[in-house]
PASEBA-1860 file (N, C-alpha, C; in nm, 3 decimals):
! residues 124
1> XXXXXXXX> 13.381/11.105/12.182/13.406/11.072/12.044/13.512/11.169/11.991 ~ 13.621/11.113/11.947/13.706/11.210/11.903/13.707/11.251/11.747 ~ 13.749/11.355/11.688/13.743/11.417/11.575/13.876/11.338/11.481 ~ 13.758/11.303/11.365/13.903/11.226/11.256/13.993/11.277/11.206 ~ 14.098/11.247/11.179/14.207/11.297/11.144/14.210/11.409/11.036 ~ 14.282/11.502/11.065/14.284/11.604/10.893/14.362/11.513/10.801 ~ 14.289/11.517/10.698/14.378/11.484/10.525/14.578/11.568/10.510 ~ 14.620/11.473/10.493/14.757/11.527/10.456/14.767/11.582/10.278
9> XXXXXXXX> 14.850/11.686/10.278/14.847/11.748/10.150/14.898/11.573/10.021 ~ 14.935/11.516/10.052/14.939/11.401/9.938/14.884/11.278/9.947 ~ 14.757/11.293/10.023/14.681/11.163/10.034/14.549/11.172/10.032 ~ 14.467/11.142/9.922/14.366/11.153/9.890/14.239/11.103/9.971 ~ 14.120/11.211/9.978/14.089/11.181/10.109/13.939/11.066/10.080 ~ 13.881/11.017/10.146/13.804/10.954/10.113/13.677/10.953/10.026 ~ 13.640/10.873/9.896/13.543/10.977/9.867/13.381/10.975/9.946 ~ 13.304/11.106/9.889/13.179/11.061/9.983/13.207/11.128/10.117
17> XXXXXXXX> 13.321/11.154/10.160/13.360/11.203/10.318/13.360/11.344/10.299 ~ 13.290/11.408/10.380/13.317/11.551/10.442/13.457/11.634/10.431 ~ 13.524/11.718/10.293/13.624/11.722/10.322/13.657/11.864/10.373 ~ 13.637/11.971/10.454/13.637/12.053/10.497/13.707/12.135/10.395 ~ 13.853/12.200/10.493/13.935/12.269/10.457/14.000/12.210/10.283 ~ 14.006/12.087/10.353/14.088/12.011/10.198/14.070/12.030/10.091 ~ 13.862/12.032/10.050/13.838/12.019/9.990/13.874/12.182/9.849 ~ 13.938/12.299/9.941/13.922/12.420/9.915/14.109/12.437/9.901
25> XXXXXXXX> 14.177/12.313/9.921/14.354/12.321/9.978/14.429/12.326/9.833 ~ 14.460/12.440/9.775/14.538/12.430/9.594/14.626/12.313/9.596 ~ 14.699/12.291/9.697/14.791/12.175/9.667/14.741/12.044/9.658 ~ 14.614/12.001/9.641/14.519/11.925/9.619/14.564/11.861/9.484 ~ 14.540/11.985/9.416/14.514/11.987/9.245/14.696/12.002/9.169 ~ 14.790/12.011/9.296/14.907/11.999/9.252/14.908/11.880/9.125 ~ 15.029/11.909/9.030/15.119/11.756/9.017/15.189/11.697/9.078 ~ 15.218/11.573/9.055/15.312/11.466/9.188/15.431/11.573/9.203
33> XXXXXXXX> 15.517/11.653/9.068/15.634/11.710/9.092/15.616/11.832/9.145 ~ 15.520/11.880/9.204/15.495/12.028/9.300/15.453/11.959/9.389 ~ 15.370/11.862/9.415/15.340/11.778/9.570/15.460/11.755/9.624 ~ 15.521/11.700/9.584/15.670/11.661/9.638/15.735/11.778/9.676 ~ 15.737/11.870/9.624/15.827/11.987/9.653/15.805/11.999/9.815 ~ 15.646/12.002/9.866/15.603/12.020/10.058/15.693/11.914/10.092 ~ 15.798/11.870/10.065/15.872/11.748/10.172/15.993/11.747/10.126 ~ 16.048/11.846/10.028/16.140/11.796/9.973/16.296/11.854/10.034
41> XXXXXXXX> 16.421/11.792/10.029/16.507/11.878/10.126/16.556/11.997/10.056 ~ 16.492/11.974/9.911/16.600/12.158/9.853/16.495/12.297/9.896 ~ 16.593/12.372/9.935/16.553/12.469/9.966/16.428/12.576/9.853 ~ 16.482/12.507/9.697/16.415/12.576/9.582/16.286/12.542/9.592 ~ 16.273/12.416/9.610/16.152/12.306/9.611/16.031/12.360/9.728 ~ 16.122/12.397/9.810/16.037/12.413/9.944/15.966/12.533/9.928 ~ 16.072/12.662/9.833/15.984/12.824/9.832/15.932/12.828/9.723 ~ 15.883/12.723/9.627/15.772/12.705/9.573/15.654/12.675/9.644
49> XXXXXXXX> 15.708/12.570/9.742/15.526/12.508/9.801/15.513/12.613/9.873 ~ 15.624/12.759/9.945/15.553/12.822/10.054/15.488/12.891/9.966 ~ 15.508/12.941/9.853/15.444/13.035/9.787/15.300/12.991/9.730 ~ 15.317/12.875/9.733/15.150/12.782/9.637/15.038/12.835/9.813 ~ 15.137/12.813/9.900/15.035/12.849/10.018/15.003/12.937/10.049 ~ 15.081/13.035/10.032/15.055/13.185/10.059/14.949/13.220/9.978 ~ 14.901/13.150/9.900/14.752/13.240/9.841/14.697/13.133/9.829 ~ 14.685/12.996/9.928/14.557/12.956/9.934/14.454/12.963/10.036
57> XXXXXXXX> 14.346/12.951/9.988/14.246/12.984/10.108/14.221/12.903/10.216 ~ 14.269/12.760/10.252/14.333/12.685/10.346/14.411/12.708/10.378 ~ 14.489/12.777/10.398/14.589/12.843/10.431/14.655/12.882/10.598 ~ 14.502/12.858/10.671/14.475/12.873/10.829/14.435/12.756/10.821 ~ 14.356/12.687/10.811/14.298/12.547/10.875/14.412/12.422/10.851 ~ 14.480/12.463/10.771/14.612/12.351/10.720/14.723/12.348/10.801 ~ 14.777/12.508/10.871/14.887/12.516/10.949/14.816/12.503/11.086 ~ 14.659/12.551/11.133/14.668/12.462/11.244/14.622/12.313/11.266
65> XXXXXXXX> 14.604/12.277/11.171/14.576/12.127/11.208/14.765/12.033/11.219 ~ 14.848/12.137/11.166/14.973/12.086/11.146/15.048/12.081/11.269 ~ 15.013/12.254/11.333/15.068/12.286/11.478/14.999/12.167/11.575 ~ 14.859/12.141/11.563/14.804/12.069/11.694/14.828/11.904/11.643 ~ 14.918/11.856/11.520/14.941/11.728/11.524/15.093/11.739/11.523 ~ 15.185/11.868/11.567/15.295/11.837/11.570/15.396/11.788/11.404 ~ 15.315/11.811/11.309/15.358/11.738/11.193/15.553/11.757/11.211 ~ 15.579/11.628/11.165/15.756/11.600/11.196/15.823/11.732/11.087
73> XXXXXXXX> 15.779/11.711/10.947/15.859/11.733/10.846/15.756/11.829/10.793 ~ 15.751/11.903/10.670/15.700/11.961/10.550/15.651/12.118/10.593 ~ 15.602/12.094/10.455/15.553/12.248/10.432/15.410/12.263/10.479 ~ 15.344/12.299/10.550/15.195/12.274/10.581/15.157/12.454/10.623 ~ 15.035/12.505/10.550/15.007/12.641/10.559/15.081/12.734/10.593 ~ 15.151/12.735/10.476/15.304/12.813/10.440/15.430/12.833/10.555 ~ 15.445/12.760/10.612/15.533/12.690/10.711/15.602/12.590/10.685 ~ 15.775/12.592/10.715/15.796/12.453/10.717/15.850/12.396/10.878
81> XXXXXXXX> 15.775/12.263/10.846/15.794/12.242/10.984/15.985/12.126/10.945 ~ 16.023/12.157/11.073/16.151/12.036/11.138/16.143/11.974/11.278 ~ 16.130/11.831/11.255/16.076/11.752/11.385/15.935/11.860/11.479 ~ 15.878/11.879/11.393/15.742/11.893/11.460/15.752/12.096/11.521 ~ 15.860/12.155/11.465/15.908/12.246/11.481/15.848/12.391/11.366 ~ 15.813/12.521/11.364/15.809/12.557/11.283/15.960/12.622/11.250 ~ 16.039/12.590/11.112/16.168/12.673/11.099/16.186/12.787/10.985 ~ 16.291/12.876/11.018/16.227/12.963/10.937/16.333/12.959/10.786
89> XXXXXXXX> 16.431/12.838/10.786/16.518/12.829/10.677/16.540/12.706/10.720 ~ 16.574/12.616/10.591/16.650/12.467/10.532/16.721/12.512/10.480 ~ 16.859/12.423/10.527/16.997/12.476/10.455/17.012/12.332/10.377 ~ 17.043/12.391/10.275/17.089/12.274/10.174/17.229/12.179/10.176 ~ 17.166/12.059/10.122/17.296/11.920/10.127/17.442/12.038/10.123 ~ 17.546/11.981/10.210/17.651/12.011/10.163/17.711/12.119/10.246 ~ 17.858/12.149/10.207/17.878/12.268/10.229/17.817/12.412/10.247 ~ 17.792/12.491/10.341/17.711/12.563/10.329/17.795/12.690/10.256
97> XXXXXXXX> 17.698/12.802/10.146/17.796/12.854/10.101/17.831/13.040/10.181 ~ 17.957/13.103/10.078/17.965/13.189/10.143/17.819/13.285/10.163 ~ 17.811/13.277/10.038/17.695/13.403/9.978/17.585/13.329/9.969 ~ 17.447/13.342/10.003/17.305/13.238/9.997/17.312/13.257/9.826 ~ 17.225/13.192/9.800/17.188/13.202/9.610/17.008/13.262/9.636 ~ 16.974/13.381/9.590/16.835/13.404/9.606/16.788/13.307/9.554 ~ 16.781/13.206/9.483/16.658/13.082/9.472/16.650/13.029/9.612 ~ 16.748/13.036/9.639/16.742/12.905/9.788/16.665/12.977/9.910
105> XXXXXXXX> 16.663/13.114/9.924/16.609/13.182/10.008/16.448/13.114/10.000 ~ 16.419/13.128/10.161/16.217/13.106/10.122/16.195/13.226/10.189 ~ 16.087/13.259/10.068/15.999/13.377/10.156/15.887/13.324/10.304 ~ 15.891/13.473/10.337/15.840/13.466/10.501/15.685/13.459/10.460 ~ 15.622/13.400/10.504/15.483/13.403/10.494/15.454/13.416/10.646 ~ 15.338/13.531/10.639/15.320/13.555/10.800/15.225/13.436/10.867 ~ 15.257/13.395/11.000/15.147/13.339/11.066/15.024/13.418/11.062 ~ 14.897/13.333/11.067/14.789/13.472/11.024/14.776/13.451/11.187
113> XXXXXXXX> 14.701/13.557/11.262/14.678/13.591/11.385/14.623/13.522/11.483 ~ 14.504/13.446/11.411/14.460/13.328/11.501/14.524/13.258/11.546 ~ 14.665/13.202/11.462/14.706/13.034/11.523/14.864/13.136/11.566 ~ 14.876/13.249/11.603/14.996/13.266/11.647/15.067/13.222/11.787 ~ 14.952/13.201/11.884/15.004/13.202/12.007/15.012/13.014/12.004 ~ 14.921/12.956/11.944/14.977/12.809/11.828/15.091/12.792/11.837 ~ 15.135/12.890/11.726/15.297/12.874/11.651/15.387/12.875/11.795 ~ 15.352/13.002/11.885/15.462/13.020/11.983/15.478/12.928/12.082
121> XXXX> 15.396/12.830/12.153/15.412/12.706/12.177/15.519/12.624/12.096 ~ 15.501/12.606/11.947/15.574/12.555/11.865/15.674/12.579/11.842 ~ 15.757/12.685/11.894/15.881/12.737/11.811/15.910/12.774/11.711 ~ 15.785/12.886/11.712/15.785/12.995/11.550/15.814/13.087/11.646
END
């Protein structure tokens, strides 16, 4: 019997169902315009959601359920993933410039220790 799928940060999970980690995940209780930010291609957008993760207490059960489904795109327990990748910068539409703009920078949120050898499979 295999184990059901984890809940994605913008899809509400069933009610009545067991929601583990989810049920405890801040970006839960986001608005649609901070939900969106975990997918979004600006770099500003994105070091908001790492930061909403960095102090939530799902925070481990979210990035590894992300590492062991490969997730393609987003921000998942303060990580963003690219094609199923963890990366450690999105460069924004366009020309890239001389000088970064500190908004666009994302802060580093550490892998916590458990899911590191996880990540290194992954390409963190």
């Amino acid at each position: 019997m295999s184990a059901a799928p984890l809940p994605t940060p913008l899809t509400l999970p069933i009610a009545g169902r067991d929601e583990g980690w989810w049920a405890h995940a801040r970006c839960r209780e986001a608005p649609a315009d901070l939900a969106a930010a975990f997918f979004s291609p600006r770099p500003r957008d994105i070091a908001g959601a790492k930061r909403m993760c960095a102090t939530c207490p799902a925070m481990t059960p979210c990035l590894e359920g992300a590492l062991r489904r490969r997730e393609p795109c987003g921000v998942w327990g303060g990580q963003l993933f690219h094609f199923g990748r963890i990366v450690k910068t999105k460069r924004p539409r366009g020309r890239p410039r001389n000088t970064p703009r500190p908004e666009d920078q994302l802060p580093d949120i550490p892998i916590p220790v458990p899911l590191r050898h996880l990540a290194a499979v992954h390409g963190a």
